[in-house]
C-alpha positions in Angstrom: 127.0 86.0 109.0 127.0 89.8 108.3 124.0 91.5 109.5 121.2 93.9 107.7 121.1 97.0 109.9 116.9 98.0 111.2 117.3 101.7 111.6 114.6 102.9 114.3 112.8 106.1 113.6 109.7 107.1 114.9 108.7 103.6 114.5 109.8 102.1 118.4 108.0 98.9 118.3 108.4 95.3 117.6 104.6 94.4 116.8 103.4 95.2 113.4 106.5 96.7 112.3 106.0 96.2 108.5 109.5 97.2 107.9 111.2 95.4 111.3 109.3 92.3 109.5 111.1 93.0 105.7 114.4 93.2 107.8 113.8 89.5 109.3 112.3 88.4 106.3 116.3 88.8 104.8 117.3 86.0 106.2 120.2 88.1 108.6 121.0 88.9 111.8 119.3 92.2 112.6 121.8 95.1 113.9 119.2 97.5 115.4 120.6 101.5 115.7 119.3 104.5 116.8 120.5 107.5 115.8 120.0 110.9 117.4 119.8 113.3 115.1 117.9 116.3 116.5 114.6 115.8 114.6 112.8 115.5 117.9 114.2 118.2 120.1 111.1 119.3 122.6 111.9 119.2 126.3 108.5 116.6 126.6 109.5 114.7 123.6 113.1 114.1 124.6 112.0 112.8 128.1 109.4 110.2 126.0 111.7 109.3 124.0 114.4 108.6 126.9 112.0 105.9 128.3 110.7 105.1 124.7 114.2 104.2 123.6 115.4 102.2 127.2 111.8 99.9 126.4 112.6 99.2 123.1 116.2 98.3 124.3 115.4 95.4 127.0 112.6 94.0 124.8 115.3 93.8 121.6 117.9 92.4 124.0 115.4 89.7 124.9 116.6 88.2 121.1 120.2 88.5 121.5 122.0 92.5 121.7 119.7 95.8 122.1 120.0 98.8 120.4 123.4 101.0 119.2 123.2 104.4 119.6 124.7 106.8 117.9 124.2 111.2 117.3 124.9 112.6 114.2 123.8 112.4 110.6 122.3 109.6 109.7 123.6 109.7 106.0 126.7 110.2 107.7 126.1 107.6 110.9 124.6 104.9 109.1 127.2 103.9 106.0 130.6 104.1 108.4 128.5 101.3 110.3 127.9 99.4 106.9 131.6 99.9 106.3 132.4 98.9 109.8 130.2 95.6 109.7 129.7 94.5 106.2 125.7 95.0 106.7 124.1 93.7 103.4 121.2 96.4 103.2 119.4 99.2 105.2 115.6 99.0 106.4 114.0 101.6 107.9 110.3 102.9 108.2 109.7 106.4 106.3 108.8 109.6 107.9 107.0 112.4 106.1 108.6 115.6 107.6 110.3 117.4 105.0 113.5 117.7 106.9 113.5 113.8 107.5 112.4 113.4 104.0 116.0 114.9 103.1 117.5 112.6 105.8 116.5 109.5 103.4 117.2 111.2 99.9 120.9 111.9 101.7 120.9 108.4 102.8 120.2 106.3 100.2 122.9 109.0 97.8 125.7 107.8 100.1 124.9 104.0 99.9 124.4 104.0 96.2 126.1 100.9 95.7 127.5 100.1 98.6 124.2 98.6 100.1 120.7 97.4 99.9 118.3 100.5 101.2 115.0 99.7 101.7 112.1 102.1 103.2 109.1 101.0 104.2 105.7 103.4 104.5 104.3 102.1 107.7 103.0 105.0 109.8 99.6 106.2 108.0 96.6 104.5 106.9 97.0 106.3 103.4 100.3 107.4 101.8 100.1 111.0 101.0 100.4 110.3 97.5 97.8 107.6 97.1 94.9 110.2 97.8 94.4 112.6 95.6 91.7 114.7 93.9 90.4 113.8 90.1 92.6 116.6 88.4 95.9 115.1 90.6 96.2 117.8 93.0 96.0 117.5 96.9 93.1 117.8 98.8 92.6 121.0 101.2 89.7 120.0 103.1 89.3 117.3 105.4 85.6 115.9 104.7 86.5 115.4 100.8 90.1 114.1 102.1 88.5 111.4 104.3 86.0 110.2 101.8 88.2 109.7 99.4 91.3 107.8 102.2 88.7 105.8 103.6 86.9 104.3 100.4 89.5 101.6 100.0 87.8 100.2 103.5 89.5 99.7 106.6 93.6 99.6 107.1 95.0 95.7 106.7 95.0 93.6 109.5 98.5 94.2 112.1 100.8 91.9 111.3 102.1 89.9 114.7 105.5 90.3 116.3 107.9 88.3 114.3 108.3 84.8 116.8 112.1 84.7 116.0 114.9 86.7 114.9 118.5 87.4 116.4 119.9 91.0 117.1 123.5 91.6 117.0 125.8 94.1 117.7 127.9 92.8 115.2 130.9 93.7 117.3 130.3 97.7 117.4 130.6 99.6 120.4 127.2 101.4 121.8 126.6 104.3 123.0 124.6 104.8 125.9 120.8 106.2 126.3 121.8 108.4 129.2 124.5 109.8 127.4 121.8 111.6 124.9 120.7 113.5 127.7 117.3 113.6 126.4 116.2 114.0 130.1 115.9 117.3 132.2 118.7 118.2 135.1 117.7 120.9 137.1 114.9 121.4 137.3 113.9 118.2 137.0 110.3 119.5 135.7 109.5 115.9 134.3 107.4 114.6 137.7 104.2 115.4 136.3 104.7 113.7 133.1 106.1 110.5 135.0 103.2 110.4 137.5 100.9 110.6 134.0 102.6 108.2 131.4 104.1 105.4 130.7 106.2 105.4 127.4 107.4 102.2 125.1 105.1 99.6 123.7 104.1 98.1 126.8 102.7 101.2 128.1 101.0 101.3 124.9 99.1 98.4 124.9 98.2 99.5 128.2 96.6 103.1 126.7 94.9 101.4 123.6 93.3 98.9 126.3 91.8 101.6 127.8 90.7 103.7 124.4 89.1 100.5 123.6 87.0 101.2 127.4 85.8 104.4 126.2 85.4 104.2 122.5 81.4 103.6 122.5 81.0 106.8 124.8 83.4 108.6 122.6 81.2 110.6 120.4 79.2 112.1 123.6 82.3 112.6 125.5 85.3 113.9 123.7 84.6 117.5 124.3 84.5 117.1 127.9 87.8 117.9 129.6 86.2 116.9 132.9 85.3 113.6 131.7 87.8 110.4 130.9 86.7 110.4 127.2 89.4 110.6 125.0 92.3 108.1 124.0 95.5 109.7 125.1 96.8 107.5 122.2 98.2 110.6 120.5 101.9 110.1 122.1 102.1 106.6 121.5 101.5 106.8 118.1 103.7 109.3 117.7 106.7 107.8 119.1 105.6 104.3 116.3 104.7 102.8 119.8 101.5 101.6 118.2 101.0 101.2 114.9 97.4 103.0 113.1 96.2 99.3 112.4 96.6 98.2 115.8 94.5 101.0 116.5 91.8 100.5 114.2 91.3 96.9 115.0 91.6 96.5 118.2 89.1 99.8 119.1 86.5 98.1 116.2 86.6 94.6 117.8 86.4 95.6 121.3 83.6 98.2 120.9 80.4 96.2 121.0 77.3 96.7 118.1 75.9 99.7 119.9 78.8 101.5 120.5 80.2 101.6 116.9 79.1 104.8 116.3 81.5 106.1 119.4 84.2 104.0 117.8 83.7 105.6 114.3 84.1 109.1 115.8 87.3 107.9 117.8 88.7 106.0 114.8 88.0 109.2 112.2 91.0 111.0 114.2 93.5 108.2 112.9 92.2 110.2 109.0 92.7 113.5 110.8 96.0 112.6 111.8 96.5 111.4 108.4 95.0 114.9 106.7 97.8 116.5 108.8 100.4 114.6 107.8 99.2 114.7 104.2 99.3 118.8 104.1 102.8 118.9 105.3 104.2 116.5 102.8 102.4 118.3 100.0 102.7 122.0 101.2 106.2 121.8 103.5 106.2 125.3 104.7 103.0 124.7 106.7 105.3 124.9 110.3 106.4 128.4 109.3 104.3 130.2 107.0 100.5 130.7 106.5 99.0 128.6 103.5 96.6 131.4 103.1 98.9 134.4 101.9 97.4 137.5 103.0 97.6 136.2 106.1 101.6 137.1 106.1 100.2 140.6 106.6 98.5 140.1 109.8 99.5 142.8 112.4 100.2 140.3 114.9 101.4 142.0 118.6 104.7 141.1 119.9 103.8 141.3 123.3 105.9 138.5 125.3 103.9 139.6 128.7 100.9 138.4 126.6 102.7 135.3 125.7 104.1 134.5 129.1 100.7 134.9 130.6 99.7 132.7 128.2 102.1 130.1 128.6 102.2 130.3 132.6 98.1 129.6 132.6 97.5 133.1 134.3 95.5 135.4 131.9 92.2 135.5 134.3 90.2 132.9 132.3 90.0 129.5 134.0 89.4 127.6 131.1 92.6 128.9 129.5 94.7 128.7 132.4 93.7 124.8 133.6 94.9 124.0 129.8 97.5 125.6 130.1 98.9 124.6 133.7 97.7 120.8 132.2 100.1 120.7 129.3 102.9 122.0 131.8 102.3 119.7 133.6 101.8 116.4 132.3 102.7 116.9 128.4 98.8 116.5 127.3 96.3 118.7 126.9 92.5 117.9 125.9 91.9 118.7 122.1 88.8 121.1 122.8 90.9 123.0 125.1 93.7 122.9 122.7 91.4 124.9 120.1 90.7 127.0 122.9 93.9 128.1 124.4 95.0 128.3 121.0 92.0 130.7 120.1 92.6 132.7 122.8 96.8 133.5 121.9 95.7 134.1 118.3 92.4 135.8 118.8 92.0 137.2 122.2 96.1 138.0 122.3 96.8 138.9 118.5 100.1 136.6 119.6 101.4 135.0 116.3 100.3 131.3 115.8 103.9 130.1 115.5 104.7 131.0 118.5 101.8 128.9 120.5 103.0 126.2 117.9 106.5 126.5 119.0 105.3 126.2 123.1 103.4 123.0 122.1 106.0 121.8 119.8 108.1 122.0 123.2 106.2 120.9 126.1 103.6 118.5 124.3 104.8 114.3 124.9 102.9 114.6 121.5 104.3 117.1 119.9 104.0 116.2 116.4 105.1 118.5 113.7 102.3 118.0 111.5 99.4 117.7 113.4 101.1 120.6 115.5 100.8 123.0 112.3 97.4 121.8 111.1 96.1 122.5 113.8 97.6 126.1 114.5 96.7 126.8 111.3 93.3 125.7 111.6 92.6 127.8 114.5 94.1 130.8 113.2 92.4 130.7 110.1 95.2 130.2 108.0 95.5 127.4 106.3 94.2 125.1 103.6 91.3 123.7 105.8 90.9 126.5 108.5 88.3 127.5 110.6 86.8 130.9 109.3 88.6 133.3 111.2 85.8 135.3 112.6 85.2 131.8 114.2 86.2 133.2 117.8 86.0 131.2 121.1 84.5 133.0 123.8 86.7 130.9 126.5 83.8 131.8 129.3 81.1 130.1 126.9 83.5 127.2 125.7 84.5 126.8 129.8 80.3 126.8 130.3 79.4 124.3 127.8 82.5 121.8 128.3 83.4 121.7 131.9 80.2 122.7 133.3 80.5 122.2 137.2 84.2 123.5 136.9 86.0 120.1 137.9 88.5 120.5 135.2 89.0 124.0 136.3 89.1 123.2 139.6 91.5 120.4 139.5 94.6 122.4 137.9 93.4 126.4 138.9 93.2 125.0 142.8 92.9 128.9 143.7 89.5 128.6 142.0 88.7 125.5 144.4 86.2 126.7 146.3 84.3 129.4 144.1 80.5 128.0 142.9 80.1 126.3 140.0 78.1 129.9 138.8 81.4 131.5 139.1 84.1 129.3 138.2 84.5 130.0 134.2 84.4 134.0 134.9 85.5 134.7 138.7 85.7 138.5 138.2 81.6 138.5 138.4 81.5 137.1 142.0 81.1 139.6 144.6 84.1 140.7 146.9 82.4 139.3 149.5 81.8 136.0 147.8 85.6 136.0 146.5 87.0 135.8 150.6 84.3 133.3 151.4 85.8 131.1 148.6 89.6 132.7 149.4 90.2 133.9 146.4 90.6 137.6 145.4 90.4 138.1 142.0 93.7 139.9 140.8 95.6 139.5 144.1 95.2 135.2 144.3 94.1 135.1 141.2 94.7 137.2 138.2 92.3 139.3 136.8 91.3 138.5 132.7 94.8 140.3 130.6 92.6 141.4 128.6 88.3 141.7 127.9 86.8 139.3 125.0 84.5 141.2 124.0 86.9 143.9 122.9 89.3 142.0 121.7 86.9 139.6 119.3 86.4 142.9 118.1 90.0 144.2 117.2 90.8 140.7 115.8 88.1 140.9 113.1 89.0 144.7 112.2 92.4 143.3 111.8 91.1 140.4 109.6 88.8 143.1 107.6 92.0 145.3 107.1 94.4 142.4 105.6 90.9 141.2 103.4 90.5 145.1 102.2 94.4 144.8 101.3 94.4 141.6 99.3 90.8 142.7 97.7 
């Protein structure tokens, strides 16, 4: 029987795979590619998606053959292998990008008559198109966005791994996972990140299991680096390793009565990832180019000491530097400290916010391209739904309130260990004296802050007063 090929995207899962489930549904054997295409080219994301891929291999060989690979195209890839094998139609789960967006227009122009094509929207709670404001246009503000995406009530129920279907390799040749070389050689930088996570949809189960732990608490906790109090779902979903309805269920029926206002917190992020997702389809240059245009005459600095200082978590401020030495070196960083380091390269640094989105884009397991730019442009006060831009974090405050014993410091700025909790968010202030008792010497151990907050809150909102005064 000629098959139907399932095309995996950034949808590597068999449970509540709407679109896995329209493939069986045909009746057909299923002929299960993958095809490397460059979309997802960060060092951390190409070592996830190594051990993403090999899961989702072993659990599809469990029904018969496990996946094909193949690089290139897909809109070149994908109908050779319909001409190879006779496949009767296409399925695939939609992604939102705009380049991947082109991938499918391509695609389904070169099987125009030569096969079924079917894409199924299967990654969001609320197609981007389905929510929009009374006069048609697309929302800019989260708060009004999430009203409106969350009125139809909650996401459908997850629909079960299908209980039978037969994958076949319908006589092509594969090519092999190690053979993408998705994973680092030398160095082999990737320890951290293997001691931290475990990618495919086991491993995901095991995260969500442990959201569902913390969900009640979530509310009071999420700004705590210090603290176990966020999800860590954010790769997982990502990758399609868990669906947003798994999610949403699973946290709501877990979470007893009293914690459901935790929960609610937790689950509003699935709207937020949503939102970000939503202004990339609808305003595509959000990676590159401010949505807020007099922001395109910002006098950013190019000053790549600034950035390397940045990126190597040694500018002098412990808050900054833990989140930055974190994301080296497990792939993760905590959201408040995200906001954080990311005011501190825009703000404190006058560093361009593409180029902090282009680290994260790199080294985050996460590193999703819409959330990525939301979120830059948020912080830089940029885009559609930004914070004002004389909203500044003052990293010693933000380090104060958030990690207020200085565990989080102290676990990834070891020089720090032994400095009193009155010390440890601004080490400069301690005595010499009190610097060798805890063996640390600020700027000889330890840098010495690159540069002073106080000034530079104050040249970042001349700057913003200058490009205002321009565009006035």
């Amino acid at each position: 029987m000629t098959p139907v090929i399932f095309w995996f995207r950034r949808n590597l899962r068999l449970h509540d795979n709407l679109a896995l489930r329209a493939a069986v549904d045909a009746g057909r054997p299923i002929l299960p590619i993958y095809v490397s295409d460059a979309l997802d080219a960060g060092g951390a994301s190409r070592w996830w998606l190594h051990y993403s891929l090999s899961a989702l291999d072993a659990a599809l060989r469990d029904h018969g053959a496990g996946l094909a690979i193949r690089s290139g195209r897909p809109e070149d890839v994908l109908p050779r292998i319909v001409d190879e094998t006779g496949a009767t139609a296409v399925f695939f789960s939609r992604r939102y990008e705009p380049d991947a967006r082109a991938q499918e227009r391509a695609l389904e122009k070169a099987l125009d008559d030569r096969c079924d094509v079917h894409g199924v929207d299967d990654s969001l709670i609320r197609h981007p198109k389905s929510v929009m404001t009374q006069s048609g246009t697309p929302y800019k503000v989260f708060t009004p966005f999430w009203k409106a995406a969350s009125r139809p009530g909650e996401p459908e129920e997850p629909a079960p791994k299908p209980s039978d279907f037969e994958t076949t390799a319908a006589g092509l040749e594969s090519g092999d996972i190690d053979a993408l070389e998705l994973l680092p050689t030398r160095p082999d930088w990737a320890g951290g990140l293997r001691e931290t996570w475990t990618p495919g949809e086991d491993g995901a189960f095991e995260r969500l299991e442990d959201a569902c732990s913390i969900a009640a608490d979530y509310a009071e906790q999420r700004d705590r680096p210090d603290l176990e109090g966020t999800s860590r779902l954010s790769p997982h979903l990502h990758f399609g390793e868990l669906s947003p309805r798994q999610v949403w269920h699973d946290i709501r029926s877990a979470t007893p009565a009293s914690g459901q206002q935790g929960a609610a917190a937790l689950l509003r992020q699935l709207y937020w990832r949503d939102f970000s997702t939503y202004l990339l389809y609808h305003f595509p240059r959000l990676p590159n180019e401010p949505l807020r245009e007099e922001f395109a005459q910002f006098p950013w600095t190019d000053d790549a000491d600034s950035l390397k200082a940045w990126q190597q978590g040694c500018t002098g401020y412990p808050i900054v530097d833990a989140g930055m030495r974190q994301l080296w070196a497990t792939g993760w960083m905590h959201n408040r400290v995200r906001m954080i380091v990311a005011s501190f390269l825009v703000k404190d640094l006058l560093v361009p916010w593409q180029a902090g989105a282009d680290w994260f884009l790199d080294t985050l397991v996460d590193a999703d391209l819409a959330n990525n730019s939301a979120s830059w442009q948020w912080v830089a006060g940029c885009g559609t739904d930004a914070a004002p831009y004389f909203r500044i974090f003052n990293p010693v405050l933000q380090g104060k309130k958030f990690d207020p014993m200085g565990d989080y410091v102290r676990r990834w700025v070891p020089e720090l260990e032994r400095l009193p909790a009155k010390f440890i968010q601004e080490p400069w202030k301690a005595e010499i004296d009190e610097q060798k008792a805890a063996n640390v010497v600020i700027g000889e151990d330890y840098p010495a802050p690159v540069v002073d907050h106080g000034e530079a809150r104050d040249l970042a909102l001349q700057s913003y007063r200058a490009i205002r005064k321009q565009n006035a």
